[in-house]
C-alpha positions as CSV (number, residue, x, y, z in Angstrom):
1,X,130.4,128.1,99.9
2,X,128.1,131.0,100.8
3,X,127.7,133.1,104.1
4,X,123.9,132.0,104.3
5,X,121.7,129.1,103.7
6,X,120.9,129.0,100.4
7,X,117.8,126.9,98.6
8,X,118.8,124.0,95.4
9,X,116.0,124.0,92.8
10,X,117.8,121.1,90.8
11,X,120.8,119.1,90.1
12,X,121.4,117.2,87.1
13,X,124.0,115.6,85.1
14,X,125.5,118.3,82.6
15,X,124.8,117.6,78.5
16,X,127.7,116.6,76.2
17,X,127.3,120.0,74.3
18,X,127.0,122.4,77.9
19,X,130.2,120.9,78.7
20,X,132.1,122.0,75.7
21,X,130.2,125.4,75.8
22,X,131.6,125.6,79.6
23,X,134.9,124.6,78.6
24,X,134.9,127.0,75.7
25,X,133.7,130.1,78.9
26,X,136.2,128.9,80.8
27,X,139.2,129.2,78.7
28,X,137.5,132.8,77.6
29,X,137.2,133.9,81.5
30,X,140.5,132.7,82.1
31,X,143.4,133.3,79.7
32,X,145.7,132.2,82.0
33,X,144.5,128.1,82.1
34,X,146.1,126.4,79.5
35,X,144.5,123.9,77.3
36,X,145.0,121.1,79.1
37,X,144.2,122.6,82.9
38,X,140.7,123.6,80.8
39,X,140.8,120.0,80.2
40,X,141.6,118.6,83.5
41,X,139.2,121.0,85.5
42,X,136.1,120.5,83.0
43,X,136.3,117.0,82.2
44,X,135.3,114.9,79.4
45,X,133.6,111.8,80.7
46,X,133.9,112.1,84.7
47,X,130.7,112.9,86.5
48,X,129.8,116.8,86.4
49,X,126.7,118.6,87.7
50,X,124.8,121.6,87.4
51,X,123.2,122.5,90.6
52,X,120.4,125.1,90.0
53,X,119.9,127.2,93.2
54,X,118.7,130.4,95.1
55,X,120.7,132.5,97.4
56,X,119.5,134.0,100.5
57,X,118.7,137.5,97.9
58,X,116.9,135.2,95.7
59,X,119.7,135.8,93.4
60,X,119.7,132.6,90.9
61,X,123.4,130.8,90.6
62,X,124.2,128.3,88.8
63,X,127.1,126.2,90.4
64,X,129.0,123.3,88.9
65,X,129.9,120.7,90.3
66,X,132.7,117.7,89.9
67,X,133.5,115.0,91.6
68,X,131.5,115.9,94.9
69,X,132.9,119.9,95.2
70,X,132.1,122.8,93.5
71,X,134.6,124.2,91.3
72,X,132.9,127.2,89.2
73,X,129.8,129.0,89.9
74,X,127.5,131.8,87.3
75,X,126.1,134.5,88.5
76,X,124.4,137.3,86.1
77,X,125.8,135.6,83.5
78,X,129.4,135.9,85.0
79,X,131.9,133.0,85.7
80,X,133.9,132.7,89.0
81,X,135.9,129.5,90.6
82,X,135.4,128.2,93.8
83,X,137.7,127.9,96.6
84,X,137.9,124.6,95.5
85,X,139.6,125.4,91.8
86,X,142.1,128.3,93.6
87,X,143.3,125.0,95.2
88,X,144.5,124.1,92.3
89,X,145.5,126.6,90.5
90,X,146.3,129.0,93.1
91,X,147.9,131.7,90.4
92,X,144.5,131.7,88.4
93,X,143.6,135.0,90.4
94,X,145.5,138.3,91.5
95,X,146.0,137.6,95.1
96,X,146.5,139.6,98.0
97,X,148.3,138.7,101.3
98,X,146.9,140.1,104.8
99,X,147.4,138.8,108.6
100,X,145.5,137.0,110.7
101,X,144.9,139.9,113.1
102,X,143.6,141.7,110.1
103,X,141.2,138.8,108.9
104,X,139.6,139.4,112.5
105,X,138.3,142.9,111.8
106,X,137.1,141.7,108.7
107,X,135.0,138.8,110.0
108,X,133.6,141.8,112.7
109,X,132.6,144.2,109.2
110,X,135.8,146.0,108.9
111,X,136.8,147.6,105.3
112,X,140.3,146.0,104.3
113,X,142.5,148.8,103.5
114,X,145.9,149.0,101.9
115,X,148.1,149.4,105.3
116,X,146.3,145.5,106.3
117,X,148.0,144.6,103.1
118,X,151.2,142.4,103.3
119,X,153.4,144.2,100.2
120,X,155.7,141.6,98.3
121,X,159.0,142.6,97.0
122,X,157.0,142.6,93.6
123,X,154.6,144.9,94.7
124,X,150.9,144.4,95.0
125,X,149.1,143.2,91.5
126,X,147.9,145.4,89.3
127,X,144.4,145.0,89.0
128,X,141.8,146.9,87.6
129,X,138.2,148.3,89.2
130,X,135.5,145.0,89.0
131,X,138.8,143.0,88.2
132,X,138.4,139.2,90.2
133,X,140.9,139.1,93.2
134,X,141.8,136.3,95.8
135,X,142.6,137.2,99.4
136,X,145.1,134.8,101.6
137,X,146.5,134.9,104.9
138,X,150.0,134.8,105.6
139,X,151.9,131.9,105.3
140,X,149.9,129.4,103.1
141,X,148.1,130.5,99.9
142,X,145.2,128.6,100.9
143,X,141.6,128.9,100.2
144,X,138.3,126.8,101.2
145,X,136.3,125.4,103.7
146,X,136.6,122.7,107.1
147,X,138.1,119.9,105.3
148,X,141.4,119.4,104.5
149,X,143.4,122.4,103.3
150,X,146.3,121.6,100.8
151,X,149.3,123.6,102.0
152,X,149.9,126.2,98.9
153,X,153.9,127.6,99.5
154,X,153.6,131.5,100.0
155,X,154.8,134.2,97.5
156,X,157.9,135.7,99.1
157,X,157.3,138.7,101.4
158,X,158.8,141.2,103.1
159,X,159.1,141.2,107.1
160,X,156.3,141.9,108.6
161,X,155.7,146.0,109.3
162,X,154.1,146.1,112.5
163,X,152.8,149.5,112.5
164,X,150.9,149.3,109.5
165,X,149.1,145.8,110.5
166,X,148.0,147.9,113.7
167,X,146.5,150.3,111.3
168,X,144.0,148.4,109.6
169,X,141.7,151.4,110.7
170,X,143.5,154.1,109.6
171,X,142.2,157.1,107.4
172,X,138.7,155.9,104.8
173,X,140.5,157.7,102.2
174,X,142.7,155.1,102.1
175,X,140.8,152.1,101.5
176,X,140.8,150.4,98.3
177,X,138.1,148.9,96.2
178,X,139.3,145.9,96.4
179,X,137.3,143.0,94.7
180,X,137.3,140.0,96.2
181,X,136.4,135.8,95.2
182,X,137.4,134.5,98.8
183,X,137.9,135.6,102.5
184,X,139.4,132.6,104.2
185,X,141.1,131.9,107.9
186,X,141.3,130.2,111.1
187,X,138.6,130.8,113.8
188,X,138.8,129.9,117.4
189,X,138.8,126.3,117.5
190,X,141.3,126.1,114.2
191,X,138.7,125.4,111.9
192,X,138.9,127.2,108.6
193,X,136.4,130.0,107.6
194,X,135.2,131.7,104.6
195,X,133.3,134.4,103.1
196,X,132.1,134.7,99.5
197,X,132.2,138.3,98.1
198,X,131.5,137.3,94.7
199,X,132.1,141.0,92.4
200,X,131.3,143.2,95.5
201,X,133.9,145.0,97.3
202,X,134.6,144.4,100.8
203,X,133.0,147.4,102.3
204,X,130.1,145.5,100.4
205,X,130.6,142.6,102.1
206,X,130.8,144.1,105.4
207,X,127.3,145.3,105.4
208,X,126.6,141.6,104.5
209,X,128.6,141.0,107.8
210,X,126.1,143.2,109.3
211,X,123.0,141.5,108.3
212,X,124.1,138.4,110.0
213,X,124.7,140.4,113.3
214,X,128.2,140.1,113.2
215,X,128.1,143.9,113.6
216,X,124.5,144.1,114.7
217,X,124.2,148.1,114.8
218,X,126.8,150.4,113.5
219,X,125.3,153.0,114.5
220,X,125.4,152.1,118.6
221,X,128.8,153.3,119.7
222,X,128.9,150.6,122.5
223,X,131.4,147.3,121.3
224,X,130.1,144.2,119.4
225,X,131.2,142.6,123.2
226,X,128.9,144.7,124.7
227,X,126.4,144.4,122.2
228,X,126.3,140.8,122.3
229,X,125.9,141.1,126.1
230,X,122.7,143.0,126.1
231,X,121.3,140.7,123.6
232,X,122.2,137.5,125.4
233,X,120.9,138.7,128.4
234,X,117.4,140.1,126.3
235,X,116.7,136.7,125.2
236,X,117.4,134.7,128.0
237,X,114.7,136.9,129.9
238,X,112.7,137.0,127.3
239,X,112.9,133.0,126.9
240,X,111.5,133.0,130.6
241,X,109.2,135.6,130.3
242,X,107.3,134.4,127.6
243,X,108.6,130.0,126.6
244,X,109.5,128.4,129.6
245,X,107.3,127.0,132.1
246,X,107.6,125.4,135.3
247,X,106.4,121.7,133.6
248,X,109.8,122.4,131.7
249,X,111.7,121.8,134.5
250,X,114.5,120.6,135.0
251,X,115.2,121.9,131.4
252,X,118.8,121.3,129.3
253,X,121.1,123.9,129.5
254,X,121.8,123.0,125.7
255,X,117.8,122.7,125.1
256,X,116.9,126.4,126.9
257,X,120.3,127.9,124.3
258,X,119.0,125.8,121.4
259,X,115.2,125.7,121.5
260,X,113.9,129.3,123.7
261,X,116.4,131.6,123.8
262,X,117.5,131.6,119.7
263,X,113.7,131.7,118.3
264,X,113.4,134.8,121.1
265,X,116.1,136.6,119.0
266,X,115.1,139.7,117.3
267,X,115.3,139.2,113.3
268,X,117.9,140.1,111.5
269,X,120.3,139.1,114.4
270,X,122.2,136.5,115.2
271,X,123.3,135.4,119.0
272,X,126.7,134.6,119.2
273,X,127.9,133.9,122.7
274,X,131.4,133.7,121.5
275,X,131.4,137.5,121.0
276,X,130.3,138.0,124.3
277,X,132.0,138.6,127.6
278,X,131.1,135.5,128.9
279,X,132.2,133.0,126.1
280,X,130.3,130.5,127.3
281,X,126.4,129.8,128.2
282,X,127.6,128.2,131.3
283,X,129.8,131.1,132.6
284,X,126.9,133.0,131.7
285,X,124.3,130.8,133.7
286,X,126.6,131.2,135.8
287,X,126.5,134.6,136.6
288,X,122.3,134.7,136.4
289,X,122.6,132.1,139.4
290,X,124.2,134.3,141.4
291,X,121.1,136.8,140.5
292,X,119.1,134.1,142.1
293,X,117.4,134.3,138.4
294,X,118.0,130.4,138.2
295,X,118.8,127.8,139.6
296,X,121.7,125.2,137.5
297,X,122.3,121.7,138.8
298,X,124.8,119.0,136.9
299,X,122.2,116.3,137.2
300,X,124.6,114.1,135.9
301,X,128.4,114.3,134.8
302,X,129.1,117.1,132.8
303,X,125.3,117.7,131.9
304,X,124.2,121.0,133.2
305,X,120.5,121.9,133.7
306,X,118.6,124.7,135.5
307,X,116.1,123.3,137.6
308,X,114.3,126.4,139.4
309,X,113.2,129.5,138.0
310,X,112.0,132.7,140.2
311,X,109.3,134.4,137.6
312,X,109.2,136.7,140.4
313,X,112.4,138.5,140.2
314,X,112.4,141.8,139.0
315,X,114.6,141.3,136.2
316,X,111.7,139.0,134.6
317,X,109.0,141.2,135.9
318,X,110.1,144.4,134.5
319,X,111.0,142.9,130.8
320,X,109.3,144.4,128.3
321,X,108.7,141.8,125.3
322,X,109.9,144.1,122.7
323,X,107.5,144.5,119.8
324,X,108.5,144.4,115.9
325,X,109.4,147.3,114.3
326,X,106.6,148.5,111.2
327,X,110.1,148.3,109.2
328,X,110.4,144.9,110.0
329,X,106.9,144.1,110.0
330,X,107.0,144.9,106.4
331,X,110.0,143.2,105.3
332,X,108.6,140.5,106.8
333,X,105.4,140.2,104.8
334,X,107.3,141.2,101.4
335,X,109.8,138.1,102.1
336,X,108.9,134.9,100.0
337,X,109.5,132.7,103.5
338,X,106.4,131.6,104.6
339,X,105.2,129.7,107.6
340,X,105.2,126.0,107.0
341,X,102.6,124.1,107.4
342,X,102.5,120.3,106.9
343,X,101.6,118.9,104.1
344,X,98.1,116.7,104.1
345,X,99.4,113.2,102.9
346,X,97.0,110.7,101.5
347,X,97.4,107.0,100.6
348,X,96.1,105.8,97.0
349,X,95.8,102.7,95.1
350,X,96.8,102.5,91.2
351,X,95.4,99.5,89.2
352,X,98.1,96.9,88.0
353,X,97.4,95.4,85.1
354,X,96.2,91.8,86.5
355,X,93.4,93.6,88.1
356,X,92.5,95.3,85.3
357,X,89.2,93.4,84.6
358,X,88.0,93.9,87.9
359,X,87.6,97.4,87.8
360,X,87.3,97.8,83.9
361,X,83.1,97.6,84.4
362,X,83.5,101.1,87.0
363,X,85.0,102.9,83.8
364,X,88.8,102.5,85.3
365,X,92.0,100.9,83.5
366,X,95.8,100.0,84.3
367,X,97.2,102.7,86.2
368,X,94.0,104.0,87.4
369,X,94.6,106.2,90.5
370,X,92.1,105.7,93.0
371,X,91.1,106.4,97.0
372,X,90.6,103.9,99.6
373,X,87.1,105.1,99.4
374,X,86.2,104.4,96.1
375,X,88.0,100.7,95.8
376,X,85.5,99.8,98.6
377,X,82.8,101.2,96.8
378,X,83.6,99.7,93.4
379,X,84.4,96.0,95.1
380,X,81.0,96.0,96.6
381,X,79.2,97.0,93.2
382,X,81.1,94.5,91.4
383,X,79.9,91.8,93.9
384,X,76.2,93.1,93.7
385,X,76.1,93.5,90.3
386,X,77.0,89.9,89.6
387,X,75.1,88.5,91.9
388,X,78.0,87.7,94.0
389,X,76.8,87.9,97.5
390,X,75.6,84.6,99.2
391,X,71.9,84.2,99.5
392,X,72.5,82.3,102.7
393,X,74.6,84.0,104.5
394,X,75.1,87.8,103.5
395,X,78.7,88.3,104.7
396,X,80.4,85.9,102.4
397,X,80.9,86.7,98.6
398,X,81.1,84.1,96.4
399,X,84.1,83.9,93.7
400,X,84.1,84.3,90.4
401,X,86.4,83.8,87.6
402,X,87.6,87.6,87.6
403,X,88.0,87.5,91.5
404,X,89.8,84.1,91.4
405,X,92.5,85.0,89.4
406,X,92.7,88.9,90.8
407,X,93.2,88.1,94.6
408,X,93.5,84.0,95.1
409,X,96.8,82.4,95.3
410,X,97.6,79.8,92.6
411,X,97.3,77.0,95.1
412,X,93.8,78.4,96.4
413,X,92.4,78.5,93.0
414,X,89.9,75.2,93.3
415,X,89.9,75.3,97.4
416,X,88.5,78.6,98.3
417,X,84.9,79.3,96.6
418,X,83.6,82.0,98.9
419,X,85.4,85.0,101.5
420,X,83.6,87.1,104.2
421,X,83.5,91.1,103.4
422,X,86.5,92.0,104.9
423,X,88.8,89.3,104.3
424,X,87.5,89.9,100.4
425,X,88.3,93.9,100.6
426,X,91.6,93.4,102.3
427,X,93.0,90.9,99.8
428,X,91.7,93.4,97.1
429,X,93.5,96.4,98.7
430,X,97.1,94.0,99.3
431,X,96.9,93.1,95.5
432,X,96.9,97.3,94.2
433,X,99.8,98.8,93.7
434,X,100.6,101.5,96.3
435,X,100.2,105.6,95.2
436,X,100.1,108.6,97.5
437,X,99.1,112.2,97.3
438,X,100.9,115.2,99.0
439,X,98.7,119.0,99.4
440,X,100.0,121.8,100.9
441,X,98.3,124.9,101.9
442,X,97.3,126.4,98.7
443,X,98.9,124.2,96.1
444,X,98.0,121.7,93.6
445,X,98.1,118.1,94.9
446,X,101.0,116.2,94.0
447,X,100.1,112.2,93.3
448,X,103.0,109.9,92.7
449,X,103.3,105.8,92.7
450,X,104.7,103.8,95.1
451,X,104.9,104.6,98.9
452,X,105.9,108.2,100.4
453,X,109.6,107.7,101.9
454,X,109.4,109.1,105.6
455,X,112.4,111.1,106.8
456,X,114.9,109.3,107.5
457,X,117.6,110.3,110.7
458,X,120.3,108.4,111.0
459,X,123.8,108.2,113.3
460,X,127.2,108.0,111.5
461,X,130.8,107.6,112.8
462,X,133.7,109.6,110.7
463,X,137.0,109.1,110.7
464,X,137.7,111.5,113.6
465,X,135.7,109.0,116.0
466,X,133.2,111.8,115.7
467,X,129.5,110.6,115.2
468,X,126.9,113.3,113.4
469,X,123.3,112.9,112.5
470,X,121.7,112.5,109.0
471,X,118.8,113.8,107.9
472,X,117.2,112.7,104.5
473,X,114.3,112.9,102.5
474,X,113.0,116.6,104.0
475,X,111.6,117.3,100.2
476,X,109.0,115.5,100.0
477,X,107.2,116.9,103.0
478,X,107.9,120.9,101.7
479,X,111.3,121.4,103.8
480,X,114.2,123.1,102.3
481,X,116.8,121.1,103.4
482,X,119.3,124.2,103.5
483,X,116.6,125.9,106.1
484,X,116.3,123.1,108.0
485,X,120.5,122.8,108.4
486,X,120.2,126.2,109.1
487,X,118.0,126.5,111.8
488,X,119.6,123.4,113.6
489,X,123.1,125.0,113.2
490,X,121.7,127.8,115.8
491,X,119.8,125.5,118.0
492,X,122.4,122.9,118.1
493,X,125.5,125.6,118.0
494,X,127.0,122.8,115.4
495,X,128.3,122.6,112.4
496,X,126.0,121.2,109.2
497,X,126.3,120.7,106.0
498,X,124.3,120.2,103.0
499,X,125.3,117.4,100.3
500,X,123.7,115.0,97.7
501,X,122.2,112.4,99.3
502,X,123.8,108.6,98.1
503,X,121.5,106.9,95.8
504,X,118.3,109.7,95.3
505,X,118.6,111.8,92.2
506,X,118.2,115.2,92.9
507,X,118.0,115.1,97.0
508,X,119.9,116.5,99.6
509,X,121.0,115.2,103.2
510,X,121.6,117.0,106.2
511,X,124.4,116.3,108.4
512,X,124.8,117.6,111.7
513,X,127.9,117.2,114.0
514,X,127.0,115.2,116.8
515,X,123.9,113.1,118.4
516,X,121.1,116.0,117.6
517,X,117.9,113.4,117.4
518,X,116.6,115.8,120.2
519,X,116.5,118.5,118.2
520,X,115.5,117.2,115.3
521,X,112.3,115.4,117.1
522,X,111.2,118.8,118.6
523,X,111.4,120.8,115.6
524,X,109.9,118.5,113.1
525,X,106.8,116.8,115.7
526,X,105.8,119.7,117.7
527,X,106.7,122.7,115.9
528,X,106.8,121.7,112.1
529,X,103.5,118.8,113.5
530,X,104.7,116.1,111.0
531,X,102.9,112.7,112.1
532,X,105.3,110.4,113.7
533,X,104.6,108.0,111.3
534,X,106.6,109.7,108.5
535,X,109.3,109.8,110.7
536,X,111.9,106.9,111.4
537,X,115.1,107.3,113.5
538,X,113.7,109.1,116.4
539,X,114.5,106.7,119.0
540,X,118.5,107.1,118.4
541,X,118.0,110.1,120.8
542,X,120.0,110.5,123.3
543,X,118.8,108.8,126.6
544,X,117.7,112.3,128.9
545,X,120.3,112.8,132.1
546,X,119.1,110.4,135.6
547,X,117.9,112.8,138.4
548,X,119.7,112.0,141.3
């Protein structure tokens, strides 16, 4: 729905009265929905959500949410519909028609001006300065995102006037002020793509086009192509230089894109090897093999890696590591994003209510939460206090009543008189109830019951015969799960998404398209340090490549 990652602070099942009031906004925002279309796109009794959430501004939306897809979102106290509702009601907007040529330039930061405009016999619509407007491409009035797109019949148009789609550039003076809800098209696999203007105009939005390097200096007067060139080839030295090491090798093709040379791109970027000359990494690798840079071997079928590396060459020698700017030094240290740390995650013990007399006498009652340190402590008192311990033989504790009926079985009740120390303390910690605690860096501890869920990956097949990687449970351990999808969306150069997770109130999965275990282990065991142990999954990884 948006062009970046954004960050959900909650999700919850809307109230009987904020659905009316919605339905009531609605029908104010847009006079054009009838009473029943109100109706049918706010409903009465199916399931509707209100997802709280940051964009990547910290602005604050509020998005709604029925029946799995978004269908309105408020921002500044202003109500828009999602791709998702033009579906539907595809007339709800003014819309304008432009070509796919002219979508291109768009996507690179262009302005859209009137000549990339496809005139009806109609004429355009006649819409006002801040006024809400929908833009389509030429032959379906579609809107929305990679799944399937309903096939909305086009207004009727004139023939196309080919001289004024090749002058999508022509004189500034021209351009309109256009306000836009959606940007939508084909890229170059087919797959559908979108852009969220929101009430900015496009020349707005191309400056947003900017930030995410699209257009990474207008100023240069050299080609996004050859733009992209000089930073692909910047962080692939720069990736050597200062991240690989010969222990690495033979290193992953994928693994060198995904894991060195992305985290060595400048911020504020964004490498797109698609926008450069080469296309591809391997055409690319290619050509820095010929530079006797590298060495690439297919160590097995269709699996590329580079297996030699000469840190001599010149081209690594001379490379400067470029240093960060003071500009964005400080918008670095003014951003909210800071380095995460791993939480420090304790195991606890609450008191159920059979035990209660047992610890009762160390001033604690049901639900008491306590450390493994202090139950020892608190056992060992009890059984001093009361004379417990066997004069005989100091490592057994004799029974009494309390202890009987707190940690015996029913059938051991008259068999078993005395224990040994650590059988006693290890039945006493299997009868507590199981609580944890969760610190980060400068926070309050969080203590909850029951046992901290570890993250969970798992491998699913969809109906293309396509498997992709799930991700769940990142909250609990401080990850934003929309940071996390976006960071493996660049290493993995895959698709993700973010959606409710099945079954856990207000808790997002990731999905990832593909087998990206890999990934996934590297970035949460050695760069986010999570202990293994609160991780399950990561032997679906892919099996490494057989040297020959």
């Amino acid at each position: 729905m948006f062009a970046k990652a954004f960050r959900v602070k909650s999700n919850t099942a809307i109230k009987g009265s904020d659905r009316r009031r919605l339905r009531a906004d609605v029908a104010a925002a847009f006079p054009g929905l009838g009473t029943d279309q109100v109706s049918v796109l706010v409903p009465g009794k199916e399931e509707l959500n209100t997802v709280k959430l940051y964009a990547h501004r910290g602005d604050a939306v509020t998005v709604y949410v029925s029946g799995g897809n978004p269908i309105l979102f408020e921002l500044e106290k202003n109500l828009y519909p999602t791709v998702y509702t033009l579906w539907s009601y595809p007339d709800l907007l003014p819309t304008f028609t432009t070509w796919p040529l002219v979508l291109e330039k768009l996507v690179g930061g262009a302005d859209l001006m009137l000549p990339g405009l496809v005139v009806p016999p109609a004429g355009l619509p006649q819409v006002q300065k801040g006024d809400l407007c929908a833009i389509t491409l030429v032959g379906n009035r579609r809107s929305g995102d990679k799944s399937s797109l309903p096939s909305i019949a086009p207004l009727a148009l004139d023939p196309p006037d080919l001289e004024k789609e090749e002058s999508i550039t022509a004189d500034p003076a021209m351009q309109e002020d256009l306000r836009c809800l959606t940007l939508e098209g084909e890229d170059e696999n087919g797959e559908a793509q979108q852009q969220m203007c929101g009430r900015k105009s496009l020349s707005e939005a191309s400056e947003d086009s900017n930030s995410r390097g699209l257009n990474p200096d207008p100023t240069d007067s050299r080609t996004l192509q050859e733009q992209m060139d000089e930073l692909l080839q910047r962080c692939f030295l720069h990736a050597l230089k200062c991240q690989v090491k010969k222990a690495d090798l033979p290193l992953l093709t994928s693994i060198f894109l995904g894991n060195h040379m992305f985290s060595c791109c400048p911020k504020g970027r964004q490498l797109d090897i698609k926008k450069s000359s080469y296309r591809k990494l391997s055409k690319f690798l290619q050509q820095m093999q010929q530079e006797q840079i590298v060495q690439v071997e297919e160590l097995s079928k269709g699996v590329e890696s580079i297996v030699a590396v000469d840190w001599k060459h010149p081209r690594i020698t001379s490379f400067v590591i470029p240093e960060p700017s003071p500009t964005s030094q400080t918008i670095q240290e003014g951003s909210r994003e800071q380095p995460y740390h791993p939480p420090d995650i304790k195991s606890l013990y609450c008191v159920p209510a059979n035990m209660t007399l047992l610890f009762q006498e160390s001033g604690h009652k049901k639900g008491s939460i306590l450390e493994g340190g202090e139950v020892r402590t608190i056992i060992i008192n009890y059984a001093k206090k009361n004379d417990l311990v066997d004069a005989n033989n100091k490592n057994l504790v004799k029974l009494d009543p309390i202890l009987c009926d707190c940690i015996l079985e029913k059938n051991e009740q008259h068999t078993v008189m005395k224990l040994p120390w650590d059988s006693l303390l290890t039945r006493c910690f299997e009868k507590l109830q199981p609580a944890y605690q969760v610190s980060f860096p400068g926070q309050e501890p969080i203590v909850k019951k029951g046992k901290i869920c570890p993250i969970d990956i798992s491998l699913a097949q969809r109906a293309s015969n396509k498997k992709v990687t799930v991700v769940r449970n990142l909250e609990p351990y401080g990850l934003d799960p929309c940071s996390v999808a976006s960071i493996l969306q660049q290493r993995c150069q895959a698709s993700t998404t973010v959606t409710p997770a099945p079954g856990a109130k207000d808790s997002l999965q990731v999905q990832i398209q593909g087998n990206q275990v890999h990934h996934l282990s590297r970035l949460l065991l050695e760069e986010y340090r999570l202990p293994r142990k609160y991780i399950q999954g990561l032997e679906k990884a892919p099996k490494p490549a057989k040297k020959k």
